[in-house]
C-alpha positions as CSV (number, residue, x, y, z in Angstrom):
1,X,-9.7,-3.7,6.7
2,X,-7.8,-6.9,6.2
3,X,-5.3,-8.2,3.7
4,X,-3.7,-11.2,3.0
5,X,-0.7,-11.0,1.0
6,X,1.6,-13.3,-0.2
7,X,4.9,-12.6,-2.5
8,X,4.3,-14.2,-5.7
9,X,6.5,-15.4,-8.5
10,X,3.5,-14.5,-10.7
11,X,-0.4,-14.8,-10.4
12,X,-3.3,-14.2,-12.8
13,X,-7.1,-14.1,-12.4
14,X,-9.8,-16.0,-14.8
15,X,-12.9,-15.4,-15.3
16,X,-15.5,-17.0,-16.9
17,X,-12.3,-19.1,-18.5
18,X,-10.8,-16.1,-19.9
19,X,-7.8,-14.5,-18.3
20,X,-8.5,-10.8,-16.8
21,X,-5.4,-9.8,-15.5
22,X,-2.2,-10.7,-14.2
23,X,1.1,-10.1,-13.1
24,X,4.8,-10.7,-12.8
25,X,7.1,-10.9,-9.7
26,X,5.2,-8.7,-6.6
27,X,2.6,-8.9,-3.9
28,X,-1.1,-10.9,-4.8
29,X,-3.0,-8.8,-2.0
30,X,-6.3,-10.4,-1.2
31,X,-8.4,-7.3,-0.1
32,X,-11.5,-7.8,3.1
33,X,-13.4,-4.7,4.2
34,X,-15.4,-4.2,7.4
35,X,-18.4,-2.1,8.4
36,X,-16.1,-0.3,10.4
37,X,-13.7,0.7,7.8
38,X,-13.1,4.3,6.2
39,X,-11.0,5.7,3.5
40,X,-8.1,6.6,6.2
41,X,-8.1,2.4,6.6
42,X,-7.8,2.0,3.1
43,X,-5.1,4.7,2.7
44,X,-2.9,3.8,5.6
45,X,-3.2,-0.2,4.6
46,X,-2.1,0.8,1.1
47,X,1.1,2.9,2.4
48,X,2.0,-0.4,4.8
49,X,1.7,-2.7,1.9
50,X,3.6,-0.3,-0.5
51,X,6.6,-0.2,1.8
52,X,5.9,-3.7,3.5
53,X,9.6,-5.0,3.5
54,X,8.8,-8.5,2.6
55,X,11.4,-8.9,-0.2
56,X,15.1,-10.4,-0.7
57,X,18.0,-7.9,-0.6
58,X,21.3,-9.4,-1.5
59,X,21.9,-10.9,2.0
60,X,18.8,-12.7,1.3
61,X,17.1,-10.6,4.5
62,X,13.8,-9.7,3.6
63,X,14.5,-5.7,3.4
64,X,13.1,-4.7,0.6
65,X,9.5,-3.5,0.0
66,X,7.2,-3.9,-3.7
67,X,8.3,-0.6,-4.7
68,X,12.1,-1.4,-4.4
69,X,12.3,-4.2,-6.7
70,X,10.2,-2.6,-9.1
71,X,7.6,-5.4,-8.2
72,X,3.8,-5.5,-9.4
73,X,0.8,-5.8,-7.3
74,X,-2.5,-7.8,-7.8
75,X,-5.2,-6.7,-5.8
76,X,-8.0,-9.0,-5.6
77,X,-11.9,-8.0,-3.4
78,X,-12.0,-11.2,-0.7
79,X,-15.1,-10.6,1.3
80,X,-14.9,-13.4,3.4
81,X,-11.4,-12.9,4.7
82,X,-14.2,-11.0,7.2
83,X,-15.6,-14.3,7.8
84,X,-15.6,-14.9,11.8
85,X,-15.3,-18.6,12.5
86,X,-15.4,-18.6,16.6
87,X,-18.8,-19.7,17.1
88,X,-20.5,-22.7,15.3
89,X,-19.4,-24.5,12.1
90,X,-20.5,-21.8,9.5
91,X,-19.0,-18.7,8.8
92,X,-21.1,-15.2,10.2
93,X,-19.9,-12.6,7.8
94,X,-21.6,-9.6,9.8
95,X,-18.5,-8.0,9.9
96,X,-18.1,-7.4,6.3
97,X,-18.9,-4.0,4.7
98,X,-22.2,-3.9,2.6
99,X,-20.8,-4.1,-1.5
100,X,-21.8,-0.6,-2.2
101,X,-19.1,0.3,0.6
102,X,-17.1,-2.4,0.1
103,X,-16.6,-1.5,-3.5
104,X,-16.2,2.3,-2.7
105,X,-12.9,1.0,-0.3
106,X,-11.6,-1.5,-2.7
107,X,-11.4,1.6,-5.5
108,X,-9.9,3.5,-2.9
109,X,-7.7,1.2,-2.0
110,X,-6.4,0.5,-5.3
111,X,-6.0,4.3,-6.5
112,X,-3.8,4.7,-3.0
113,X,-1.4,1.8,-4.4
114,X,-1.4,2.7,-7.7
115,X,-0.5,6.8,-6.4
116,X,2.9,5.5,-5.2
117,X,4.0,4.3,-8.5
118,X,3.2,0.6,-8.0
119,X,2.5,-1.3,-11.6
120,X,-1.4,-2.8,-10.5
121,X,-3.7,-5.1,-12.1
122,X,-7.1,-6.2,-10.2
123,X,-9.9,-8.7,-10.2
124,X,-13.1,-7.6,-10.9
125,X,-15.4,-6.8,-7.8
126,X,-18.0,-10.0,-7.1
127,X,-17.3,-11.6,-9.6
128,X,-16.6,-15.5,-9.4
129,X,-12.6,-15.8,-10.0
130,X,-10.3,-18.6,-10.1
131,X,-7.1,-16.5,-9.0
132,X,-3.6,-18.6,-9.7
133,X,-0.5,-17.7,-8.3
134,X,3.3,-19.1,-7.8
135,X,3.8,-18.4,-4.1
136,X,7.7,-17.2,-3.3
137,X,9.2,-18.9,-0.7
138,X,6.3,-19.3,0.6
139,X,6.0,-16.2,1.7
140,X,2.4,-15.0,3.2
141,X,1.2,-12.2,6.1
142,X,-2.0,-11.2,7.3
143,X,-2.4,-7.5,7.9
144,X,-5.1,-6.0,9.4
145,X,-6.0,-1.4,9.7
């Protein structure tokens, strides 16, 4: 399971040119599952995000996580972040969960983050999205489970 995250000033997803959620100051986490992945993936990548220290304190070190700045989250399905790109010019995405799986994880995954009392909007699961978003600082991290 991979997630790319990146600490937003705000972000919001369209679709079909009407907006379907968005969010304030937070964490836009764009969400790949693998074959391989299992609900224990999807819960222990939601307890690292939730307490992922990737915010300001007052010394302006980042030591504070979503949670401690009362922060949002906008979780968004990204299949092809399971995209390999070693070998040829086009993607292989035999890595990537099948959607009925896929889906099963991203629900998980989003129940796990909205347990620990994280506010949590989402996009909607294959659908076509434009996804907008203020980046903070920029501020952006890869994290894989």
């Amino acid at each position: 399971m991979k997630a790319l995250i990146q600490r937003v000033k705000r972000a919001s997803v369209t679709i079909n040119s009407e907006l379907y959620s968005q969010i304030g100051y937070g964490m836009l986490v764009f969400l790949g599952v693998e074959k391989e992945d299992t609900e224990e993936n999807a819960l222990k990548l939601a307890e690292k995000l939730g307490n992922l220290r990737i915010f300001e304190d007052e010394n302006e070190k980042m030591n504070k996580s979503v949670k401690d700045i009362n922060g949002e989250m906008l979780i968004v399905s990204q299949f092809t972040l399971c995209g390999d790109c070693k070998k040829g010019t086009r993607p292989s995405f035999d890595k990537s969960a099948p959607p009925d799986i896929a889906e099963e994880l991203y629900l998980k995954f989003i129940e796990y983050i909205k347990n620990q009392n994280i506010k949590t909007q989402t996009g909607k699961f294959r659908a076509m999205m434009d996804v907008e978003l203020i980046n903070d600082g920029p501020v952006t991290f890869l994290v894989e489970k």
